[in-house]
Legacy VTK file of the C-alpha trace (Angstrom):
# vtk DataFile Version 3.0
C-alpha trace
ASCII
DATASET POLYDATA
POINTS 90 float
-45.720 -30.113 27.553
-43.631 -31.872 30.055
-42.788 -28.927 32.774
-43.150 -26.437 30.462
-39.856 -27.208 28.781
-40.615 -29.544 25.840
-42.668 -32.281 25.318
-42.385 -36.204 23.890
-41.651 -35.151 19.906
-39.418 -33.457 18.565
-40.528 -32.167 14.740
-37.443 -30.792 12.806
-34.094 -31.221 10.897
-32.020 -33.614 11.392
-29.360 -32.646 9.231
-28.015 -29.243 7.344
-31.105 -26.963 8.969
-33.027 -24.502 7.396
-32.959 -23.830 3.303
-34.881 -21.051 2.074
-37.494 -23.406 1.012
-38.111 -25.203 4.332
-41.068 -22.949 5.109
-42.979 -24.489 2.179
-42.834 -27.972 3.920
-43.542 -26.391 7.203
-46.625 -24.941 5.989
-47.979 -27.756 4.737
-47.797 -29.574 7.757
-49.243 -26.347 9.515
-52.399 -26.680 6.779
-52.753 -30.268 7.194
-53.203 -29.996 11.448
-55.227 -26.894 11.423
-57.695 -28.469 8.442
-59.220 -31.060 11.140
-59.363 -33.334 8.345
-58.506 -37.176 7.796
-56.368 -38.949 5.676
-57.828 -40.806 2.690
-55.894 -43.718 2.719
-55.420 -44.446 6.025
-58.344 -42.573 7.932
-56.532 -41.398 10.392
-56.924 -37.799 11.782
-54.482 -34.965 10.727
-54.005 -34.693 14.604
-51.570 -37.494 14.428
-48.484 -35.627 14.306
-46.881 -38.769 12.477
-50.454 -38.915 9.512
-49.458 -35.446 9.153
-45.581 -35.632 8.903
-45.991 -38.195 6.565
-48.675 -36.530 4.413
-47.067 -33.189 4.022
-43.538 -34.962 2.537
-45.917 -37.126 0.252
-47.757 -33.287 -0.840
-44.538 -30.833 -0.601
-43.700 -29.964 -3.784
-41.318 -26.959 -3.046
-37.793 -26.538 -3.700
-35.690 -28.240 -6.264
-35.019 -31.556 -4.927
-35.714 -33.730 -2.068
-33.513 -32.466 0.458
-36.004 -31.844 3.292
-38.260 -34.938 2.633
-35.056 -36.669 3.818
-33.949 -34.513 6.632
-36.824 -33.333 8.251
-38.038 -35.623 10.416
-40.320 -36.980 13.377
-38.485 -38.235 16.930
-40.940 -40.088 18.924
-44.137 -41.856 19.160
-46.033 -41.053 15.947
-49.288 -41.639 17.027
-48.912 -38.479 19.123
-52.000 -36.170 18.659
-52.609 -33.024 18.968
-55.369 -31.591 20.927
-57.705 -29.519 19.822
-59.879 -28.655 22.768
-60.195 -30.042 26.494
-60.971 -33.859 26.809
-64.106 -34.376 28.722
-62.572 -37.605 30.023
-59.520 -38.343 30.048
LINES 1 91
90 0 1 2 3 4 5 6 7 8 9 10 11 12 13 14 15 16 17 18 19 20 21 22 23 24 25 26 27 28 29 30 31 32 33 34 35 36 37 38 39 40 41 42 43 44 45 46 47 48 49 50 51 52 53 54 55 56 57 58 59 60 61 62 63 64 65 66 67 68 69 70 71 72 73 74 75 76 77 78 79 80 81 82 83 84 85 86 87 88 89
């Protein structure tokens, strides 16, 4: 978090906003960080905000059409990942 006041992503839609569905996305990407787990194809960590993003559009399967795989979206570097505990080195 740069100063406290946002940091180098931005995770979100980019057009209309919020559906009543767009939780169901949302919590899949939720699941997918908090699982600590790595994707099959690519063997990359779920930390990778960008794995992640990717992932839980390729897995949502709410709503009736495919509205927020195209507006919800990641702005900036993709290989951005999140921590889970204190670095020993940095």
């Amino acid at each position: 978090v740069v100063s406290k006041a946002g940091g180098p992503i931005f995770l979100g839609n980019t057009r209309y906003g919020w559906v009543d569905y767009s939780y169901q996305l949302y919590e899949e990407f939720a699941n997918l960080i908090s699982s600590g787990a790595n994707d099959q194809e690519s063997g990359k960590s779920f930390n990778h905000l960008g794995v992640a993003e990717g992932v839980s559009k390729q897995n949502y399967v709410g709503g009736f059409d495919h509205y927020l795989r195209y507006s919800h979206n990641l702005v900036g570097d993709p290989e951005t990942e999140i921590w889970t505990n204190t670095p020993s080195k940095f």
